[in-house]
C-alpha positions as a printed Julia matrix, in Angstrom:
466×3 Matrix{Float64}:
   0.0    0.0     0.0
   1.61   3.54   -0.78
   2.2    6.1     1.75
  -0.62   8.34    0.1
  -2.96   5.22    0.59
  -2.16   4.96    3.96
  -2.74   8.44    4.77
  -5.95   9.01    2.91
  -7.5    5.39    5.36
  -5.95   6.85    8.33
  -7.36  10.4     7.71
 -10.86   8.69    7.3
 -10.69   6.51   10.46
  -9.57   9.81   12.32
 -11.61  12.21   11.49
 -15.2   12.19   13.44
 -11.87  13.44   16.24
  -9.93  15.63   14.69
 -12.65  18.66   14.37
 -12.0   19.02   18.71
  -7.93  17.98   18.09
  -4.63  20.46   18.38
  -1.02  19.77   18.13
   1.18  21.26   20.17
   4.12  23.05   19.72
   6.95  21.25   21.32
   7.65  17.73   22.07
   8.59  15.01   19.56
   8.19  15.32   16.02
   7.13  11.71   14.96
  10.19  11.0    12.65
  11.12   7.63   14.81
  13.72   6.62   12.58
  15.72   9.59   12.28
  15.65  10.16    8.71
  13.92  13.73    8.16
  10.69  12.33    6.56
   7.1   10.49    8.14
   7.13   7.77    5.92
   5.71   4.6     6.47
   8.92   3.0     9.15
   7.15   6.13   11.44
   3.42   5.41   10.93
   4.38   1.97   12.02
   6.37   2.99   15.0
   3.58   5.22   16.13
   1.25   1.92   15.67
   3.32   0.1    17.76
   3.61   2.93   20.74
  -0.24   3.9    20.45
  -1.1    3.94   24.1
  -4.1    5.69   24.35
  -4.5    8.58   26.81
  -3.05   8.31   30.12
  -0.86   5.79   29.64
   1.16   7.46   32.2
   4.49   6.43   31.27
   6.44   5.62   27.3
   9.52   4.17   26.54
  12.16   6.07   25.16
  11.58   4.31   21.79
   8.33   5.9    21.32
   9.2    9.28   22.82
   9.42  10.71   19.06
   5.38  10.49   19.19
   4.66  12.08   21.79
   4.72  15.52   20.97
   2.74  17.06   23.64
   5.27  15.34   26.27
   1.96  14.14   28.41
   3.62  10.07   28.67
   1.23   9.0    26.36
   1.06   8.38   22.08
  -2.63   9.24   21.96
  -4.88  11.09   19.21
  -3.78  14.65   20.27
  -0.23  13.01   18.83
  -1.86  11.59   15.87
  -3.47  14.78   15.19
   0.2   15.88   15.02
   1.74  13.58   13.19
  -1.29  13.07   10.34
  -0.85  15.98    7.67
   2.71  16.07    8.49
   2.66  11.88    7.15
   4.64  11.74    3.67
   6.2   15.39    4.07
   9.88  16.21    4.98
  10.3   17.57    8.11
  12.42  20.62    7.23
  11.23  23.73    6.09
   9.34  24.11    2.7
  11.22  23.96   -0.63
  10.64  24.45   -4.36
  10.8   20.96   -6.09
   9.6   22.31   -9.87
   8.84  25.02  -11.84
   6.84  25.12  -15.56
   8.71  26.41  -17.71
  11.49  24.02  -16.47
  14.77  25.93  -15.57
  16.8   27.07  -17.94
  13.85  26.91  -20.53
  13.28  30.08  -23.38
   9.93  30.91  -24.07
  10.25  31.23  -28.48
   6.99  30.27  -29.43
   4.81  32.81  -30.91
   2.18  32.62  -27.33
   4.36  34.29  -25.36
   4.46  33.38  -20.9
   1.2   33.11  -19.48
   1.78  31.58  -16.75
   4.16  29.87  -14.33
   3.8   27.27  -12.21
   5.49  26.76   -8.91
   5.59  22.98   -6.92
   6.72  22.83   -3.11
   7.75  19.63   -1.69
   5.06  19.68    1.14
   2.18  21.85    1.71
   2.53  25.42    2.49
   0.67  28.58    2.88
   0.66  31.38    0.59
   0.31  34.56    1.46
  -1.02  37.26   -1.29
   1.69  39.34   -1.46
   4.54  36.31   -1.71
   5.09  37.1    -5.07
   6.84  39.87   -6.81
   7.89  40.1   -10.61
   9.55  42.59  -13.13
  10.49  42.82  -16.21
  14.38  44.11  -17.23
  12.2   46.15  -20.52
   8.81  46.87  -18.44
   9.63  46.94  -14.8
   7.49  45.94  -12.48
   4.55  43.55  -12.98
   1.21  43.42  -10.96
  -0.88  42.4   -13.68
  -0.93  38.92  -12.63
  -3.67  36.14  -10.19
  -2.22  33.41   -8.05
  -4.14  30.01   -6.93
  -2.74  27.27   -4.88
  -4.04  24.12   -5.42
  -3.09  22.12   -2.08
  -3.08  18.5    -3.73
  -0.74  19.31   -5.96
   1.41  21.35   -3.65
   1.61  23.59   -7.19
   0.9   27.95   -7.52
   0.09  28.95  -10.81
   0.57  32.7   -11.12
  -0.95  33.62  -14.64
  -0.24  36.74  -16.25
  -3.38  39.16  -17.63
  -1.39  39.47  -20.95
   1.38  37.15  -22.09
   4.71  38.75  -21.39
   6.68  38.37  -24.96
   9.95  39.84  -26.06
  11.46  40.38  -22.57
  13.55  38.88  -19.34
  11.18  38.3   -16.4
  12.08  37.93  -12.83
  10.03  36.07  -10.62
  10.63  36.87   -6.81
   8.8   33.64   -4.45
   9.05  35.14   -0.95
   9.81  33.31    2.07
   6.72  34.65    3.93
   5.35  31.46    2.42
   5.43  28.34    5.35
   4.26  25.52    6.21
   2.3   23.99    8.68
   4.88  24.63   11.54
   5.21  27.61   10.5
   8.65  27.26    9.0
   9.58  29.8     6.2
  10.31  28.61    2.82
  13.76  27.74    2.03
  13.88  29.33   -1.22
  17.39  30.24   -2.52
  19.09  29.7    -6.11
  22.0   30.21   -6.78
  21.68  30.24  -10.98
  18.01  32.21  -11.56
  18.01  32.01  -15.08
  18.99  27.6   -14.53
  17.95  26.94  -11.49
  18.79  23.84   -9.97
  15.75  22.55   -7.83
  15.17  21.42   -5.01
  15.42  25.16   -4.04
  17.68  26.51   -0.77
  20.27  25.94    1.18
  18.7   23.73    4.36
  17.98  26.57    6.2
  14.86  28.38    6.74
  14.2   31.6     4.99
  15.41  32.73    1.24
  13.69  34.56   -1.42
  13.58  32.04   -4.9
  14.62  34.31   -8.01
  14.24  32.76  -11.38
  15.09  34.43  -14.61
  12.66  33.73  -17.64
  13.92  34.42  -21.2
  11.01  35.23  -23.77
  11.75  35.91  -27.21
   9.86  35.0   -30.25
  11.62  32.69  -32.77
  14.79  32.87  -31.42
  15.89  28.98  -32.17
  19.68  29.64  -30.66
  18.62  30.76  -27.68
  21.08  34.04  -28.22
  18.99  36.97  -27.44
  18.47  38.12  -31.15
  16.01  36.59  -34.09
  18.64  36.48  -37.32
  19.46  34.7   -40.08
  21.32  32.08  -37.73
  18.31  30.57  -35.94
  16.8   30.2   -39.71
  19.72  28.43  -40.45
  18.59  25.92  -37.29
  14.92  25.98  -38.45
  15.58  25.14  -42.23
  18.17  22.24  -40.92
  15.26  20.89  -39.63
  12.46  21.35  -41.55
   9.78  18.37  -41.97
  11.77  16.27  -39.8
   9.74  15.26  -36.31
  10.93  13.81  -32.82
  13.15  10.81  -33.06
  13.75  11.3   -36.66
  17.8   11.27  -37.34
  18.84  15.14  -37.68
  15.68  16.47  -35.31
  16.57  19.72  -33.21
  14.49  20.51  -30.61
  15.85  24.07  -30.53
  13.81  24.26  -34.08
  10.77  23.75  -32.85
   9.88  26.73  -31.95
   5.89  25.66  -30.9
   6.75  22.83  -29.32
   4.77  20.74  -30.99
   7.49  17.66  -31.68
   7.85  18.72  -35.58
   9.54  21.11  -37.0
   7.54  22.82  -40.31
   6.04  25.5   -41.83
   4.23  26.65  -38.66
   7.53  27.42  -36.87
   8.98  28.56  -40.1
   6.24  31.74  -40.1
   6.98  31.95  -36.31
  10.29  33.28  -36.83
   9.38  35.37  -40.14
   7.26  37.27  -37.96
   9.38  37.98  -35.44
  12.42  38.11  -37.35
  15.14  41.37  -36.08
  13.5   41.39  -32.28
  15.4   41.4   -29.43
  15.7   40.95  -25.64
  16.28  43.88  -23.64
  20.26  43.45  -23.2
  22.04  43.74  -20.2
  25.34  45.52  -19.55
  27.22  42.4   -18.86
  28.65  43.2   -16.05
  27.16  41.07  -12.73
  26.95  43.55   -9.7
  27.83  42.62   -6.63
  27.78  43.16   -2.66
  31.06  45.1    -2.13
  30.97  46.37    1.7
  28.28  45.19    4.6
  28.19  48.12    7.62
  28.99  46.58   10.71
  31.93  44.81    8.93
  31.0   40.93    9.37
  35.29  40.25    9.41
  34.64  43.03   12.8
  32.96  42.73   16.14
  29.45  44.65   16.12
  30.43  47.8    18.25
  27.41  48.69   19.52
  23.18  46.99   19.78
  22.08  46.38   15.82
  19.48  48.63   14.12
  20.26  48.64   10.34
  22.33  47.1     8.1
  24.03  48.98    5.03
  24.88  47.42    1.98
  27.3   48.79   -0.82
  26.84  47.32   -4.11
  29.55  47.15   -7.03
  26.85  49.79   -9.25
  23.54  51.43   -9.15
  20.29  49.14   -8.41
  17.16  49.64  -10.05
  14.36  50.75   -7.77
  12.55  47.91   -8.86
  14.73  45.52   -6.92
  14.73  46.73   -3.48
  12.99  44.78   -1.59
  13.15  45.08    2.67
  13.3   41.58    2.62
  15.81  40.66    0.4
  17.62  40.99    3.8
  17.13  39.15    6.72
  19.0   37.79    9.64
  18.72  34.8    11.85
  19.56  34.82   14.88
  21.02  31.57   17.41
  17.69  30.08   17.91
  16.56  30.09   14.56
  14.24  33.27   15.01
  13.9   35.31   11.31
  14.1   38.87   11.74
  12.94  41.22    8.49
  13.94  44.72    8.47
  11.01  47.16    8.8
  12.16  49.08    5.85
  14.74  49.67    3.1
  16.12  53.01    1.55
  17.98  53.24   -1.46
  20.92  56.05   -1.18
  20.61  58.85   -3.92
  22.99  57.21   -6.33
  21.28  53.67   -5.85
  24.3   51.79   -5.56
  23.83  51.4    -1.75
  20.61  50.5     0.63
  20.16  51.12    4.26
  18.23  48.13    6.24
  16.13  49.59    9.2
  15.04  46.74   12.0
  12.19  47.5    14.33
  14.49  47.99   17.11
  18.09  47.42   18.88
  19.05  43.76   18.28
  21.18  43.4    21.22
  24.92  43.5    20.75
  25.86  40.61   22.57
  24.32  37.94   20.57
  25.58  36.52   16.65
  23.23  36.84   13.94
  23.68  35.36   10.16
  23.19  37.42    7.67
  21.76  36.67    4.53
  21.15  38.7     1.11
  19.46  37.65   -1.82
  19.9   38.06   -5.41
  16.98  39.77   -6.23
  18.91  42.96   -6.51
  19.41  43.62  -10.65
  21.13  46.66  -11.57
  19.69  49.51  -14.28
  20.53  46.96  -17.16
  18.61  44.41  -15.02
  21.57  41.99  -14.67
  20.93  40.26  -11.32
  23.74  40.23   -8.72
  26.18  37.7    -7.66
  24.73  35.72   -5.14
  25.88  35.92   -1.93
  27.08  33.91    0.57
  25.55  34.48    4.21
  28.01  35.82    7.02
  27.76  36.49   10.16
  27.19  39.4    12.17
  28.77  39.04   15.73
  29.23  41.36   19.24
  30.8   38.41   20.65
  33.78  38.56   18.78
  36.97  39.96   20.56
  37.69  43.73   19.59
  41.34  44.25   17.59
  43.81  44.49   19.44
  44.63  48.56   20.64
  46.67  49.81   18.02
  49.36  52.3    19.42
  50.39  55.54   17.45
  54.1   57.32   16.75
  55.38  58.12   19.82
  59.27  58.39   21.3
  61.4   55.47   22.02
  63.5   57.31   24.68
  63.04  60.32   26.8
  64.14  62.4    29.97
  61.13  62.76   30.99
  59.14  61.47   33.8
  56.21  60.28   31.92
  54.98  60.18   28.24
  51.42  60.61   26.2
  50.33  57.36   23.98
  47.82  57.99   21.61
  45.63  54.83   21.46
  43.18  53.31   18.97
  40.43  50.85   19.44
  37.19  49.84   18.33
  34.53  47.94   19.64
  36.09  48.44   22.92
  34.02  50.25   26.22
  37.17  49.32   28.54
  41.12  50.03   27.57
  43.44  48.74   30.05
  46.47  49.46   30.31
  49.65  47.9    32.72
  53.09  49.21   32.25
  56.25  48.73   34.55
  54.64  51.91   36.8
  51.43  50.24   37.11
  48.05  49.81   35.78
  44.82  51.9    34.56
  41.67  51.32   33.12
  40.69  54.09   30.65
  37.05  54.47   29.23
  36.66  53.92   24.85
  34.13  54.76   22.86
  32.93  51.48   21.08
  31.88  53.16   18.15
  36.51  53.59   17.49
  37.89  56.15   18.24
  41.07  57.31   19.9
  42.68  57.7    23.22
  45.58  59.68   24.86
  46.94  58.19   27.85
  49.59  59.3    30.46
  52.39  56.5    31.23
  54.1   57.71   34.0
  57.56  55.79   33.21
  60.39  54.08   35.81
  63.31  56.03   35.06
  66.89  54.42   33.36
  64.77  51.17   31.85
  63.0   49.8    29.46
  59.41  50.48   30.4
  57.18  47.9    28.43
  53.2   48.43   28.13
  50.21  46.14   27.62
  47.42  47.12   26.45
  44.17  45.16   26.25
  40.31  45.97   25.12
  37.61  44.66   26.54
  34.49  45.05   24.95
  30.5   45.39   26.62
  30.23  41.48   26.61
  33.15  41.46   28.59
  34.92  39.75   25.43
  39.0   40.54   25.46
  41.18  41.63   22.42
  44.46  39.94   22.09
  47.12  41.98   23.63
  49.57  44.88   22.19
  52.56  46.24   23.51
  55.18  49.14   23.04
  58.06  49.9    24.87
């Protein structure tokens, strides 16, 4: 019997019960064999441990079932476990996408519509997707409907984009039934290799969708070289010896007449051509390489050239912090010349904590080539500040004492220990300079150590001068 079998008879025998049922949020998570999916080794582990309410005590076999923690596998675990049964148990993915990655659109229909799979169910909020065009800009003119058997969204478009390079942005306000975001990110938009993300929750999915009419070679221009394709293939059909697929421009599994007047028609278009050039994320304010000076309320991003304002998106940014919490800027605002954007969070994320930060590749600059993707780094207070850095200053002197000049950063606390004795002199975390008074043990050397210590009471290795 297959897993979807088994389901569908459990669901029935279930559900006069589960109308008055709710999981909880804790406990065990039903995957008794460890492997990240309730498949059918789990449903009959949970057979096997069904006590019934009250049972008052489990072994610690069955303790993946009971996810309320009450020492019982009863139907408030079932209830649990049930439309979970068949799913993964990590957050949400994309496992396909019509028109298949990589795919140009060269018929003479144009996109209509694209469809969108997930590997278990999720919710889709309205506003989860966004899409723009690198000729048009942005597009709203579109529906979306989720059909939950088919884990599949079809957006379809109120005219069929033709002749252009469309972005389409899937948002990881979509989750499923744990409330886990989607984990969404590709690497290669315009060939996406699916299953989407990286394994961790949260990531906007960017694909890139090449439509151009009668362009057989795939190259971005309708010319005498994709007739050359077309005519090397005329009247021949699928699985005939000299077939290319790239000829048939309809689809239709022969290549003829019909795709012959597709490309007449549309012979000298073009796609809106980019500049070549892939931007990229050049500088991240607080410096991830850096302790984070001071409680977090924006992040700044430089980028390698201007954006276009159709890309900025507040949550192409996002961090996560060490329990796995998502936090989404409240708002994002692009600097005059557009080659930078300022990340504003709801309020001070404390200091002493690490956070992961993570930037999509939505961002496409004015020639709507999208950027570089990104690798996530981490944003960190716990880190020790630099060590002090010690300006010009004499090697030898008459004089009883002598002025350092001192630099830190990320430091609240400079101390300072030299032959005389020690000090502890106040910093500003933000860097900064200090100027401190050695007094100095007369014909020696007189060595100093210096240390900073930062508001998590974290220590910087230590510098000296003598």
């Amino acid at each position: 019997m297959t897993d979807r079998r088994i389901r569908v008879l459990a669901l029935a025998l279930v559900l006069p019960w589960l109308g008055s049922l709710t999981g909880s949020a804790y406990g065990g998570n039903g995957d008794f064999d460890g492997d990240g999916i309730l498949n059918l080794a789990d449903f009959a582990a949970f057979q096997r441990c069904f006590t019934g309410s009250s049972a008052g005590s489990i072994t610690s076999v069955c303790a993946p079932g009971d996810r309320d923690l009450d020492n019982d596998i009863d139907l408030d675990d079932w209830a649990h476990f049930l439309p979970r049964f068949g799913f993964p148990l990590g957050p949400p993915r994309i496992d396909r996408l019509v028109p298949a990655p990589g795919t140009w659109i060269v018929n003479d229909q144009g996109l209509t519509e694209v469809l969108v799979g997930f590997d278990k169910p999720v919710t889709i909020p309205p506003d989860a997707i966004s899409i723009w065009t690198v000729g048009g800009g942005s597009l709203t003119a579109f529906t979306q409907a989720y059909d939950e058997a088919s884990r599949v969204l079809t957006v379809s478009f109120d005219s069929a984009v033709r002749d252009d390079r469309l972005t389409i942005v899937v948002d990881y306000s979509i989750v499923d039934v744990d409330g886990q975001e989607l984990d969404g990110e590709i690497s290669a938009p315009a060939n996406a290799s699916l299953p989407s993300g990286n394994g961790v929750r949260g990531g906007q999915a960017v694909f890139r969708i090449n439509i151009l009419q009668g362009d057989a070679n795939r190259d971005g221009l309708v010319d005498d070289a994709d007739l050359a394709i077309i005519v090397a293939s005329i009247g021949l059909c699928v699985g005939e010896p000299g077939f290319d697929s790239n000829a048939d421009l309809n689809g239709d599994g022969c290549v003829n007449a019909i795709d012959a007047n597709i490309f007449i028609s549309a012979q000298g278009r073009t796609l809106p051509s980019g500049d070549g050039v892939l931007p990229s994320v050049v500088q991240i304010t607080p410096d991830p390489s850096l302790i984070v000076p001071l409680d977090l309320t924006e992040v700044q991003v430089q980028f390698s050239e201007a954006i276009g304002n159709f890309s900025f998106n507040r949550r192409s940014l996002f961090l996560v912090d060490s329990n796995g919490g998502l936090i989404v800027p409240l708002s994002v605002t692009p600097s005059a010349q557009g080659d930078a954007a300022t990340f504003l969070f709801a309020g001070p994320l404390p200091q002493c904590a690490e956070y992961a930060l993570n930037i999509s590749n939505t961002f496409a600059d004015t020639s709507g080539m999208l950027t570089v993707n990104t690798n996530p780094s981490l944003l960190s207070g716990l880190r020790p500040p630099p060590p002090p850095t010690v300006g010009p200053h004499v090697s030898s002197t008459t004089d009883a004492s002598v002025t350092l000049t001192i630099s830190t950063f990320g430091s609240m606390i400079l101390e300072v220990n030299s032959t005389s004795g020690g000090q502890s002199v106040p910093t500003d975390p933000a860097g900064g300079a200090v100027n401190v008074d050695i007094t100095l043990v007369p014909n020696r050397p007189n060595q100093v150590f210096f240390t900073a210590t930062s508001a998590c009471d974290v220590i910087s290795a230590v510098a000296s001068t003598t």
